[in-house]
C-alpha positions in Angstrom: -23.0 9.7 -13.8 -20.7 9.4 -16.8 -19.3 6.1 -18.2 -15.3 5.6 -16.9 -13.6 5.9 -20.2 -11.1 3.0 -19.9 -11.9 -0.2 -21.4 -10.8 -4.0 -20.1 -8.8 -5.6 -22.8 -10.3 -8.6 -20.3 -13.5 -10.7 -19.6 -13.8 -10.6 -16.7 -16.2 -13.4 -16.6 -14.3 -15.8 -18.6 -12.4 -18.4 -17.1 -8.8 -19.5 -17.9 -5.9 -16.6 -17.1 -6.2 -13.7 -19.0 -3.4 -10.9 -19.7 -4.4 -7.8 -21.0 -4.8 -4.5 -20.4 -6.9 -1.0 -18.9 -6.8 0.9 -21.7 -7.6 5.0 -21.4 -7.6 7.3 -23.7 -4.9 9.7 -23.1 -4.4 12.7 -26.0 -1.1 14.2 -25.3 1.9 15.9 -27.7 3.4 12.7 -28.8 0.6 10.2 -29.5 -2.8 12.1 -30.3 -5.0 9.7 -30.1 -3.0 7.9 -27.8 -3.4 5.9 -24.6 -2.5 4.9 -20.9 -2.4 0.8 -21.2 -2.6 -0.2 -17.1 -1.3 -4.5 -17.3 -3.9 -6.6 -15.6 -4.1 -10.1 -15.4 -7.6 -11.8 -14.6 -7.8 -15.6 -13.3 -11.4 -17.3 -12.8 -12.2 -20.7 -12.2 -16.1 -21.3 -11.8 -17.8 -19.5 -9.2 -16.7 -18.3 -5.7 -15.1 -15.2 -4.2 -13.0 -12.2 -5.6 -9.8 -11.0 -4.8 -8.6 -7.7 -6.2 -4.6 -7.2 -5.5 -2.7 -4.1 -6.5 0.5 -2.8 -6.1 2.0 0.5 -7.0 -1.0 2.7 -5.9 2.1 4.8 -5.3 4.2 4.6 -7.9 8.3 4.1 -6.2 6.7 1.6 -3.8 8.4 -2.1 -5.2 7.1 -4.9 -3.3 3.6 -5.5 -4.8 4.6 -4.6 -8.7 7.6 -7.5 -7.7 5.0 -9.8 -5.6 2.1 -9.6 -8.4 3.8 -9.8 -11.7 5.3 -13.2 -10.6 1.9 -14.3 -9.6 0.4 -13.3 -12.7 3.0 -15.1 -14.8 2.6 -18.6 -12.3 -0.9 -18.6 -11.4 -3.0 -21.7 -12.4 -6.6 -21.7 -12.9 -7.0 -25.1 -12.1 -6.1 -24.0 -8.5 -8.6 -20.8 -8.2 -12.0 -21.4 -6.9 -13.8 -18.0 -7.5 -11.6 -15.2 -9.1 -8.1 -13.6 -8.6 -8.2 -9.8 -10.5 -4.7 -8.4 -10.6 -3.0 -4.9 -10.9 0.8 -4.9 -10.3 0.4 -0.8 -11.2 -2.2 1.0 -10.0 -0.8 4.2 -10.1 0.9 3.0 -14.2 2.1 6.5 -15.3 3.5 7.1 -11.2 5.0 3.4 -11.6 7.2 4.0 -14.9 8.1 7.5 -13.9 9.5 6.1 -10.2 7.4 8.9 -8.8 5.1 8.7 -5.8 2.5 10.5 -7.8 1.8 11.0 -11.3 3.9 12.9 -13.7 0.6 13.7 -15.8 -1.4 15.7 -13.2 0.5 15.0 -9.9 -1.9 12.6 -8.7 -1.6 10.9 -5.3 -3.5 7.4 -6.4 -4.3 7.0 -2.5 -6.1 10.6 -2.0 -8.2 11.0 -5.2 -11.0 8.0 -4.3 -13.8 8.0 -5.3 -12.7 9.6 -8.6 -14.4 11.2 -11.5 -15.0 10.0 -14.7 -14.6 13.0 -16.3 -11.5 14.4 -14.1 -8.0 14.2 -14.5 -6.1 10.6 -15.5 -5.7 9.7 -11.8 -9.3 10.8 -10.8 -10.7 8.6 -14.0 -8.3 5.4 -12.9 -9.7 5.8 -9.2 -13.6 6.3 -10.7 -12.7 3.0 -12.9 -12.1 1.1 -9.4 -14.5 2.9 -7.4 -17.3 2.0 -10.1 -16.1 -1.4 -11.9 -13.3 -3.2 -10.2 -14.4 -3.3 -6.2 -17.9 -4.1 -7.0 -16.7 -6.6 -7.8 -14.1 -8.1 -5.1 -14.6 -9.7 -1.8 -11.4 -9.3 -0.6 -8.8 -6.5 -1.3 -4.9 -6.5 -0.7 -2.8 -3.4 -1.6 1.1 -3.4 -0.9 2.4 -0.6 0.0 5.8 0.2 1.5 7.7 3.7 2.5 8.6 4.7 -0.9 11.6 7.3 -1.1 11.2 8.9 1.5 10.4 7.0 4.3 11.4 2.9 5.4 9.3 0.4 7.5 9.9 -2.1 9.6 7.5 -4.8 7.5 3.8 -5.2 8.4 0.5 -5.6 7.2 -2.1 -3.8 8.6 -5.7 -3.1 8.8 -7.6 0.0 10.2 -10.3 0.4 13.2 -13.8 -0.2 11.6 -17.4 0.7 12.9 -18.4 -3.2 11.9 -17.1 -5.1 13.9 -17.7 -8.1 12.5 -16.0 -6.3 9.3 -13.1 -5.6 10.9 -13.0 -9.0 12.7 -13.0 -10.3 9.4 -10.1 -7.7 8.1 -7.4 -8.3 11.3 -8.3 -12.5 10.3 -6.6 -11.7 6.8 -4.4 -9.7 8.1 -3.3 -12.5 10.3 -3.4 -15.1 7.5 -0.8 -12.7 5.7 1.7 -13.4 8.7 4.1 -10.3 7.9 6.4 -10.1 10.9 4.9 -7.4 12.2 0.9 -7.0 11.9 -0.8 -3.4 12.8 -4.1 -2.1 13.5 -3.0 1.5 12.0 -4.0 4.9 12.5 -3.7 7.2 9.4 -2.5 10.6 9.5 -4.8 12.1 6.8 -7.5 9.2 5.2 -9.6 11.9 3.2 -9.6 10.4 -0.5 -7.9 7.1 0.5 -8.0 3.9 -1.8 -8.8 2.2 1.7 -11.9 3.9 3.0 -13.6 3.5 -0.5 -13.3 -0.2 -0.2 -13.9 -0.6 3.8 -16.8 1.7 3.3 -18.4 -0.9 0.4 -17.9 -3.4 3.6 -15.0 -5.5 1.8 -12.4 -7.2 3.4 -9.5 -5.2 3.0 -5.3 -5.1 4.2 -2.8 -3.2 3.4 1.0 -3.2 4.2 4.2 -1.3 4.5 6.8 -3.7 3.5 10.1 -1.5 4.0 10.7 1.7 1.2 13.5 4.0 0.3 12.6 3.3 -3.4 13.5 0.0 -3.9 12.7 -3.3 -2.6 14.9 -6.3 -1.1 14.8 -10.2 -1.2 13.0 -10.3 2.4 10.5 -7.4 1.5 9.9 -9.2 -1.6 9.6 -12.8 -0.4 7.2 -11.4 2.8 4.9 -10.1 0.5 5.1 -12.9 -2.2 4.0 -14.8 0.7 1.2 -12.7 2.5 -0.4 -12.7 -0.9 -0.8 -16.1 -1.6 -1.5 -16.8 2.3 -4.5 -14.4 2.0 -6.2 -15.7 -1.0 -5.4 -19.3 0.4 -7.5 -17.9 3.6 -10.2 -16.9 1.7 -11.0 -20.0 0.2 -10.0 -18.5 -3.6 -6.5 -20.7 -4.0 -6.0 -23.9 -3.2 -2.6 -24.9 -1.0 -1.4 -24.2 2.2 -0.5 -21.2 4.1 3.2 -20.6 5.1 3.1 -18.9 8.4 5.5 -17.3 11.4 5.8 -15.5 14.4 4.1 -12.1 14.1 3.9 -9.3 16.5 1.0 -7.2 16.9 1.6 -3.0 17.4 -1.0 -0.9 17.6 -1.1 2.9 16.5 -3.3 4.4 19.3 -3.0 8.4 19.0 -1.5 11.1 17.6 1.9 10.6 20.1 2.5 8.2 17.3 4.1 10.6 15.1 6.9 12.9 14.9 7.4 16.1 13.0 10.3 17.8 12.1 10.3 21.5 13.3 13.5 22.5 12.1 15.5 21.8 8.1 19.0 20.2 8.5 20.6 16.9 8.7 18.8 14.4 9.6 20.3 12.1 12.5 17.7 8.9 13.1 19.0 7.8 17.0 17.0 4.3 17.6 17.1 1.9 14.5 13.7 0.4 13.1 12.7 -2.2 15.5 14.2 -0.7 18.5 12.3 -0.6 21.5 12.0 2.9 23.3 10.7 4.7 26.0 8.9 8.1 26.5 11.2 10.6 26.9 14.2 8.8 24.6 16.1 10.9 22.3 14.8 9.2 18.9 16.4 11.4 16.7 18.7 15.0 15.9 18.3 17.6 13.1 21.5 19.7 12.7 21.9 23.2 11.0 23.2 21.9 7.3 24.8 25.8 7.3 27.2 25.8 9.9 29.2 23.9 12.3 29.7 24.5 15.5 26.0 24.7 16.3 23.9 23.0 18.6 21.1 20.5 17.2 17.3 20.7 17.7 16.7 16.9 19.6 13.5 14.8 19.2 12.2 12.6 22.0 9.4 10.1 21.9 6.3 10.8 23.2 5.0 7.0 24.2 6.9 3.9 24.7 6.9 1.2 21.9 9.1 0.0 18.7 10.3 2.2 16.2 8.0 1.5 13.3 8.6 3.9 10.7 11.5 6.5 10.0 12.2 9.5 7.7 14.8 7.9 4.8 16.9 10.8 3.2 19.4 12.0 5.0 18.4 15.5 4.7 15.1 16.3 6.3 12.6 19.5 5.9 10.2 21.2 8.3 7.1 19.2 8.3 8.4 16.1 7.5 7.3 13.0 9.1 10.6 11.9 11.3 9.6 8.8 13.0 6.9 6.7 14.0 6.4 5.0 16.8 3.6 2.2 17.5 2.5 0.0 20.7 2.7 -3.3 22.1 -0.8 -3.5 23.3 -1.2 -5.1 27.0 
């Protein structure tokens, strides 16, 4: 196998905090010998676990690049036992372009695991922490949220293992985090995902979706601010105690979770995120954007449960993913 091209700035074995940089090479029309610099910030205090946080992995997705550079910046060392490795931008060129994917080579961060060394910049970022960075962690949280194109109601969530005992471990994080809503989730494509590379290396990994439509807010920002720290406090790697509430466990059981738009139009969402629906409710309406007078295509849900996710524009395409809809298990 080749050697990832990007270099750590870093030691990662050092203690003390440490802000630097992932530095890869990037020859392009206005720098020649230039390069992507990817911030991360490394605190290590003796020996003990690791934690690898990331936000951005898709790059108009707010919370974690909000969440992480402010704990980055106010971390102490002195209360770390182990090591805290931290990348508020995974997905750095997607981040500073306020694009899902790359603008380089249209990369999606979360479907190009495990990477290639000697592929294209998002293929050679996932091969650097396929190969390097979770080696070395024990425990890995990625924030997520809906982007532009979709909004959340805010959980954190973890996914169905083969190990039990892993994913015993995984749904005790993700109850440490105390988002308001936790979710054992059911993906609708996971081929190339950031979180079956780590769950397969038989770390403890969660993952959220903290709200979306491109930006963040104070609540989105403060949940995952807290979750954060509440998971590393959990894992024995910062000293404190947890801030906790009230939060209700959904489950994403089948396909029936989902909704598809069959038709392009308007977009009319008919039960706000949170709402609880039954099977057969009218969830929402796509009308012909051409003409008036015409009658609208109408979606109904397929299970009972809450309103977990929605489609955000207010146009919507054929294909799109209109609404999601998860459990109350029992």
């Amino acid at each position: 196998m080749k050697p990832n091209p990007i270099s750590a700035t870093v030691d990662f074995e050092k203690d003390g905090v440490q802000h630097g940089f992932l530095r890869l090479p990037y020859s392009r029309d206005d720098s020649a010998w230039g390069s992507i610099m990817i911030p991360i910030t490394v605190v290590k205090n003796g020996v003990g676990l690791t934690a690898l946080l990331t936000g951005a992995n898709h790059g108009e997705e707010y919370e974690g690049p909000v969440a992480l550079m402010e704990l980055a910046q106010t971390i102490d060392a002195n209360a770390v036992e182990g090591r805290v490795i931290i990348v508020p931008a995974m997905n750095y060129p997607a981040f500073r372009a306020a694009t899902r994917t790359s603008p380089i080579d249209k990369g999606n961060m979360n479907r190009s695991f495990p990477g290639r060394p000697d592929g294209t910049v998002t293929e050679k970022i996932a091969d650097y922490f396929q190969r390097v960075l979770l080696p070395m962690a024990h425990v890995v949280v990625d924030i997520h949220a809906g982007g532009k194109t979709l909004d959340f109601i805010p959980y954190a969530a973890v996914h169905r293992l083969a190990d039990p005992e892993q994913e015993a471990r995984c749904v005790a994080a993700m109850a440490a985090f105390s988002a308001p809503y936790s979710m054992m989730m059911l993906e609708i494509d996971s081929v190339g995902m950031y979180d079956n590379a780590v769950e397969d290396m038989g770390k403890i990994f969660v993952t959220t979706e903290l709200g979306g439509g491109g930006s963040s807010t104070a609540r989105s920002n403060a949940i995952a601010k807290r979750g954060i720290r509440n998971v590393l406090i959990h894992a024995g790697i910062l000293k404190g105690d947890m801030e906790t509430g009230p939060s209700v466990m959904l489950d994403m059981p089948s396909d029936d979770c989902f909704t598809f738009a069959r038709h392009d139009g308007l977009f009319e969402i008919c039960a706000d995120l949170g709402t609880t629906v039954k099977r057969g409710d009218v969830i929402a309406k796509v009308w012909p954007a051409e003409r008036t007078g015409a009658v609208p295509a109408v979606y109904c849900t397929k299970m009972d449960g809450v309103v977990t996710a929605r489609h955000f524009p207010g146009l919507i395409k054929m294909g799109d993913c209109m609404v999601v809809i998860a459990a109350i298990p029992g």
